[in-house]
Residue, then its C-alpha position, 0 to 999 in steps of 0.5 A: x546518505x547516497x541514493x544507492x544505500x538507502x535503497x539497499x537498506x530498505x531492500x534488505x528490510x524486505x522493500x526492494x525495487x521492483x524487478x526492471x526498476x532503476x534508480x534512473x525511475x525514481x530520479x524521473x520523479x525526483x531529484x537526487x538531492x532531495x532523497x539524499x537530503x532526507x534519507x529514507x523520507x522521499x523514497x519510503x513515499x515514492x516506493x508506493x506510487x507507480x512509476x511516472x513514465x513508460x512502460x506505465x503500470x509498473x509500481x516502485x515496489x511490490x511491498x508497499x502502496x501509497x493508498x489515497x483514500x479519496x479513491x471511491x467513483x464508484x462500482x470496482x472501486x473496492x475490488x481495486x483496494x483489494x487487489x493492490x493490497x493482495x499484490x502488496x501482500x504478495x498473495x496476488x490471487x488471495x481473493x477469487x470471486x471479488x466484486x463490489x457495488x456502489x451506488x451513491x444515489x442510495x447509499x447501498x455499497x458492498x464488497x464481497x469476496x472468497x478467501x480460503x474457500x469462505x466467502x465474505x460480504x461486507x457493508x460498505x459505508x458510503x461517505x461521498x468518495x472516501x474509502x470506508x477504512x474499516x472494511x479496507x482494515x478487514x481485508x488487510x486482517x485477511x491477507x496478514x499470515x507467517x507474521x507479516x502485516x501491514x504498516x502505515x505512514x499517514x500522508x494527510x488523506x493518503x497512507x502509505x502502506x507497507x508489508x513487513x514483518x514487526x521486526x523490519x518495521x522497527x528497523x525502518x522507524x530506526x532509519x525515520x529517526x522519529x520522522x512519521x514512523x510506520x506503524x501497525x494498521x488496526x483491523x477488527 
């Protein structure tokens, strides 16, 4: 399936390209026969990731993050997470008041943030450089409205996450035909 078609699929779906960019970024980063030969695997993956060259900083797709979970190295680790889920989300200034702290040596990490003016703190377990997933879960609770949400495909120790309504995501495992479909990320 051409490049092009599948890119106007998952646009339709509700994950276009990002304004400014091309087919010509997503061919830097791999070649054409590889997208065309599994249609819709490699660039639902690539989709998440920032574009490989410049202008650095530019994301594939606003709708969607490829989250490596082995992401913690210390303090603004968590206000990171929060961010890139709020740009996902497409609600970039969800959460004011956002700041986290982590300290390794005595195992003490928090994340606290306001959202519709009621203020959140949460305990962060720390396990090495591992995100704790149940507080990235609570922050995905939080930004879920108008019957959007968040949906996953496992990558190993990475997800690809994805902002979409329950009836494009169905839509899109019908394109997977059963490879790694996407499914609902689990909160509290």
């Amino acid at each position: 399936m051409e490049l092009e078609a599948q890119i106007s699929r998952l646009a339709e779906l509700g994950l276009p390209l990002a304004p400014a960019i091309s087919v010509d970024d997503l061919l830097y980063s791999l070649p054409r026969d590889l997208f065309e030969r599994e249609p819709y695997e490699y660039l639902l993956s690539l989709l998440g990731a920032e574009v490989e060259r410049e202008p650095w900083g530019r994301w594939f797709c606003d709708r969607a993050w490829s989250f490596d979970t082995e992401c913690v190295h210390g303090p603004g680790a968590y206000v990171t997470i929060a961010r890139n889920l709020c740009r996902i989300a497409g609600r970039p200034d969800a959460f004011t008041h956002l700041r986290d702290h982590v300290d390794f040596e005595s195992g003490e990490a928090w994340l606290e943030y306001t959202i519709g003016g009621r203020r959140q703190r949460w305990t962060v377990e720390v396990c090495d450089d591992w995100a704790d997933t149940l507080v990235v879960s609570y922050l995905m609770d939080d930004l879920e409205q108008q019957g959007r949400r968040f949906f996953q495909r496992d990558n190993g120790q990475s997800a690809h996450l994805y902002f979409l309504d329950e009836a494009a995501a169905h839509e899109v495992n019908k394109l997977l035909d059963g490879r790694r479909p996407l499914v609902p990320v689990l909160g509290r």
